[in-house]
C-alpha positions in Angstrom: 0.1 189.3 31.2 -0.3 188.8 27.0 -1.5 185.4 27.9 -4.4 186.5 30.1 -5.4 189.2 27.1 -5.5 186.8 24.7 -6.6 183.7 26.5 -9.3 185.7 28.8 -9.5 183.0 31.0 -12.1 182.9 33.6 -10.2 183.8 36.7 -8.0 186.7 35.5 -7.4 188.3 38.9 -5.4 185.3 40.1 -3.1 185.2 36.6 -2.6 189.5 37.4 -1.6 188.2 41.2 0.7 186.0 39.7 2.4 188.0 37.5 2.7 190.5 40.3 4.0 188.5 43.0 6.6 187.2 40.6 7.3 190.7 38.9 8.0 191.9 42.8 10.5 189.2 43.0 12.2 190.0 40.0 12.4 193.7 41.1 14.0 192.3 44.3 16.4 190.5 42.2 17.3 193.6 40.0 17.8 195.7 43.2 19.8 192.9 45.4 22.1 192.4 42.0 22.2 196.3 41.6 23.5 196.4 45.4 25.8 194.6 45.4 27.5 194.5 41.8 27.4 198.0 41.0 27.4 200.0 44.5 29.4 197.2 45.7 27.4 196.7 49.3 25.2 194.0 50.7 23.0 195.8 53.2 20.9 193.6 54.8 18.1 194.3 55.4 18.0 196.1 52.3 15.3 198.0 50.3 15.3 194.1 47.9 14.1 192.5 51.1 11.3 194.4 51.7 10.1 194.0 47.7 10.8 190.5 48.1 8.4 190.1 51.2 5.8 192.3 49.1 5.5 189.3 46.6 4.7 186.8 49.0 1.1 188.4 49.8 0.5 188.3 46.1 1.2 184.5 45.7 -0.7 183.3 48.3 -3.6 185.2 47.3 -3.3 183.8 43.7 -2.3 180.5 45.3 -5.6 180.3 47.3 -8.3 181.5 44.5 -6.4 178.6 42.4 -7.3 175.9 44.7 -10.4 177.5 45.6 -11.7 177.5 42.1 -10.8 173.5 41.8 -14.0 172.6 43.8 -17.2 174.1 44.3 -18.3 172.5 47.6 -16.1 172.5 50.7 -13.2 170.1 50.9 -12.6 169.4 54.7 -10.5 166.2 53.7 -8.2 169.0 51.8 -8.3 171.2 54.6 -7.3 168.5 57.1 -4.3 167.5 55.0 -3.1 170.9 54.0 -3.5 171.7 57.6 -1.4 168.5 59.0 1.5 169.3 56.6 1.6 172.6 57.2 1.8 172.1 60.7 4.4 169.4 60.9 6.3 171.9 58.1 5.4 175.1 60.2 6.9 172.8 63.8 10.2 172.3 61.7 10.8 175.8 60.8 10.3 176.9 63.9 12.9 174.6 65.1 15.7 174.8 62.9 15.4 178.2 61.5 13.1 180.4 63.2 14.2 179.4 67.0 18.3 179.9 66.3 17.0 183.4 64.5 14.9 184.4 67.6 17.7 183.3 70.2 20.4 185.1 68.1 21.4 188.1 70.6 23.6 189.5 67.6 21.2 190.4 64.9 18.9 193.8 65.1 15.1 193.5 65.2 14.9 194.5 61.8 17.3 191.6 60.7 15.6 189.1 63.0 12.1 190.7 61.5 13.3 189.8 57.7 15.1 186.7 58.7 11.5 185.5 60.4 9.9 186.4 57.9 11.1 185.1 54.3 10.9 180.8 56.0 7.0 182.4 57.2 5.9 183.3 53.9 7.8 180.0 52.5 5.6 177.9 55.0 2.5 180.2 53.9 3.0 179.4 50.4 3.3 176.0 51.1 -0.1 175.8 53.2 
């Protein structure tokens, strides 16, 4: 955040995404640590999950006006291979993490909801 006031770069709505997506995740850090070393529980889902989840909209937006602003014209050759590894990325989740997670009779729709939805954003950042 000092760096964008001094530097003023050009772009300084992505850097303020950044630094909130990031700041979220710390926050979800400080509360899962607060959890479970000082009250001595590990809810899950717990109130760190849903602040965790809240930083991934922040980094993909920040993500996406950074490789925007790399180009002026339209990349479709970027497109096609962001799109062909996300897919063969998003096919492997599905199968290995998301499936078992979905098929799991045991866990609550809020667990299944957060467990769903931490390898999405992963595989969203990635994209």
């Amino acid at each position: 955040m000092v760096g964008v006031r001094i530097h003023r770069p050009s772009k300084p709505i992505m850097w303020y995404m950044f630094a909130a997506g990031y700041g979220l995740w710390s926050v979800g850090d400080m509360g899962f640590g607060f959890t479970k070393y000082v009250l001595e529980v590990e809810p899950f889902p717990s109130f760190a999950d849903g602040i965790y989840l809240l930083g991934y909209p922040f980094l993909t937006a920040f993500l996406f006006v950074l490789i925007r602003g790399r180009t002026s014209r339209r990349d479709r050759a970027g497109l096609l291979d962001a799109s062909i590894i996300t897919t063969g990325l998003a096919l492997l989740t599905w199968a290995f993490i998301m499936h078992p997670t979905v098929s799991n009779n045991d866990l609550t729709i809020p667990e299944q909801l957060v467990l769903l939805a931490y390898p999405a954003g992963d595989v969203l950042l990635i994209a």
